[in-house]
N, C-alpha and C positions, 0 to 999 in steps of 0.2 A: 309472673315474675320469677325469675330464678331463685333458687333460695338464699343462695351468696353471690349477688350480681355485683360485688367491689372484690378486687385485689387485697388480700390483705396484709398488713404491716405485721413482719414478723419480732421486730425489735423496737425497744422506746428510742423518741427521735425520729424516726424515720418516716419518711414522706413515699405514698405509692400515689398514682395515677391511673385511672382507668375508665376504659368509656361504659357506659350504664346502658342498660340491655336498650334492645334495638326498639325504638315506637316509643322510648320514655317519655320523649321532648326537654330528656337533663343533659345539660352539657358533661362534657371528663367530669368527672369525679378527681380530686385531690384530698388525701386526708394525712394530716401531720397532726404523728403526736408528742407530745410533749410532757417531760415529768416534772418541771416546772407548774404545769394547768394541773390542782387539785381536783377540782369541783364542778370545771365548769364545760359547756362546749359553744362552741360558735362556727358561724359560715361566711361567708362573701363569696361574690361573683367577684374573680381575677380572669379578665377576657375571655377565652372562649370554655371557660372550667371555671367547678365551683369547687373553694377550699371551703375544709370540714377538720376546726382543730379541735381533737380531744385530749384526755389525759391519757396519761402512758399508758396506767396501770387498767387499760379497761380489755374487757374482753374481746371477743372478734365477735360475738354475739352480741353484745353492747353497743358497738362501735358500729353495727348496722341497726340494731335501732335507731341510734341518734344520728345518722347519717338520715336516714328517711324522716325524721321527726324533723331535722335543719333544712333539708331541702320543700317539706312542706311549708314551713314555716317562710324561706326566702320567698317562694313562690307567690304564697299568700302577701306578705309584704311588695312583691310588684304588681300583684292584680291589683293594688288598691286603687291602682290608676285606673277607678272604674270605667265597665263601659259604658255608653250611653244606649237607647235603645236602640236606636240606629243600626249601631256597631252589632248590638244582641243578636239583632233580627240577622244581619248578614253572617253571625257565627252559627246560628241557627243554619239557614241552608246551607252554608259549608259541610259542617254534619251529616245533615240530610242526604248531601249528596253521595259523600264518606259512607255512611253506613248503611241508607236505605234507599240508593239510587237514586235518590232526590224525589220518592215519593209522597214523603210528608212534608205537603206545601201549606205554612201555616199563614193565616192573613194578617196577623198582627203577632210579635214579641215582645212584650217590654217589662221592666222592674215595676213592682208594687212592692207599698208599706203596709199594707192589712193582711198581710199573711204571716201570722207569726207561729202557727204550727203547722206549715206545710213549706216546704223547701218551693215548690211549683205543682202550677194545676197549667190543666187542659181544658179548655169545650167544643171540643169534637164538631159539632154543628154550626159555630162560628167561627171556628181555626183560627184560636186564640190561644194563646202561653202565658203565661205570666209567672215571671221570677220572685222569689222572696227577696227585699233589698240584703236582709242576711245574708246572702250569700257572697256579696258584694266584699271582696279583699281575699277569700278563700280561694286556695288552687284553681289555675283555671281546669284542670282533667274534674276537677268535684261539678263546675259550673256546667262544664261538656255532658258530665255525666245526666245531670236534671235537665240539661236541654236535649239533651236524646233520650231520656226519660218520658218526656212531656212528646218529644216528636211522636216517638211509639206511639202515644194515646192516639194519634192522629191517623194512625195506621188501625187499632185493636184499642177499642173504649177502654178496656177495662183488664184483670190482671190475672187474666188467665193464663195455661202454658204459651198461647202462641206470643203474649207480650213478651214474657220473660224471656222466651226463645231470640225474639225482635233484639235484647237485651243483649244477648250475648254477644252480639258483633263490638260490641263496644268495648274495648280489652281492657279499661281500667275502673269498669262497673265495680266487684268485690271490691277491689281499694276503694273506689270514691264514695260506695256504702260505709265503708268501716270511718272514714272519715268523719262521716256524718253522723254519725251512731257515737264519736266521739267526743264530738263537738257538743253533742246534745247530752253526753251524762256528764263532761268538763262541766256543763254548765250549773250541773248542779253540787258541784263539791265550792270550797270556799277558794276565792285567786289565793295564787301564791304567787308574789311578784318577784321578777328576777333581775337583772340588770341589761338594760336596751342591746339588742343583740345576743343575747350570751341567755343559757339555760340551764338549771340546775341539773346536774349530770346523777344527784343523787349518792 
């Protein structure tokens, strides 16, 4: 990802527009900010772009943090229309096809609740996946990422260089790692609650 993949606003008040680098799956970008909003920020899909209102006073370093933290966040908020396994199994070979020529043909995919310290497993010898329902509401690029994760096993058991290699066709593997690595030490600090839609901007 680019290192500054938004336009940025040079003055308070002012609304920029721009499209988010190329493979994201994000629509325009919209961000207006406002010196009215202290505290807070928020996002909504307005048709084919998503508005990102922050406070004035933030920085252009800031203001791409919480641009990627609201777009994770909206994302997360429409996957919750989970999918069924059906649906799993057919984004599965989608994938497959996508990244490893459709070599990793698995026989079954579906959502389990008995995995609570593995995001997804493999067994290789009965070409089986199996999702954590955890992951169920999170980004779909996080859920792509463990299903192409789990495909690789299907290809290379085990987690040698040539997995990781496998790995790499997948462009938003480091995001959908850091993702998870964050989710899982959130988990261990105390919530802090904020108001529905809207996040402490700090």
């Amino acid at each position: 990802m680019p290192a500054d993949p938004l336009h940025r606003a040079g003055t308070p008040h002012r609304s920029t527009t721009s499209q988010p680098p190329s493979g994201s799956g994000v629509s325009a970008i919209e961000v207006r900010r406002s010196a009215r909003r202290r505290r807070t920020v928020s996002a909504y899909r307005e048709g084919d772009r998503t508005v990102v209102l922050i406070p004035a006073r933030m920085s252009e370093a800031e203001e791409q943090r919480w641009v990627n933290v609201m777009l994770d966040k909206l994302a997360a908020q429409e996957s919750k229309r989970a999918l069924g396994d059906a649906e799993l199994a057919e984004r599965a070979q989608r994938l497959s096809d996508q990244y490893f020529d459709g070599r990793a043909r698995p026989v079954s995919v579906r959502w389990v609740t008995n995995q609570n310290t593995r995001w997804g497993s493999c067994t290789p010898a009965e070409g089986s996946i199996r999702l954590s329902h955890r992951l169920q509401g999170m980004p779909e690029y996080v859920v792509d990422y463990v299903l192409v994760h789990e495909l690789a096993h299907l290809l290379v058991p085990g987690h040698g260089p040539r997995f990781w290699e496998l790995l790499t066709a997948y462009p938003r593997t480091e995001r959908a790692r850091g993702y998870l690595e964050g989710v899982v030490a959130a988990e261990r600090l105390p919530h802090v609650p904020g108001a529905r839609g809207e996040s402490p901007a700090g």
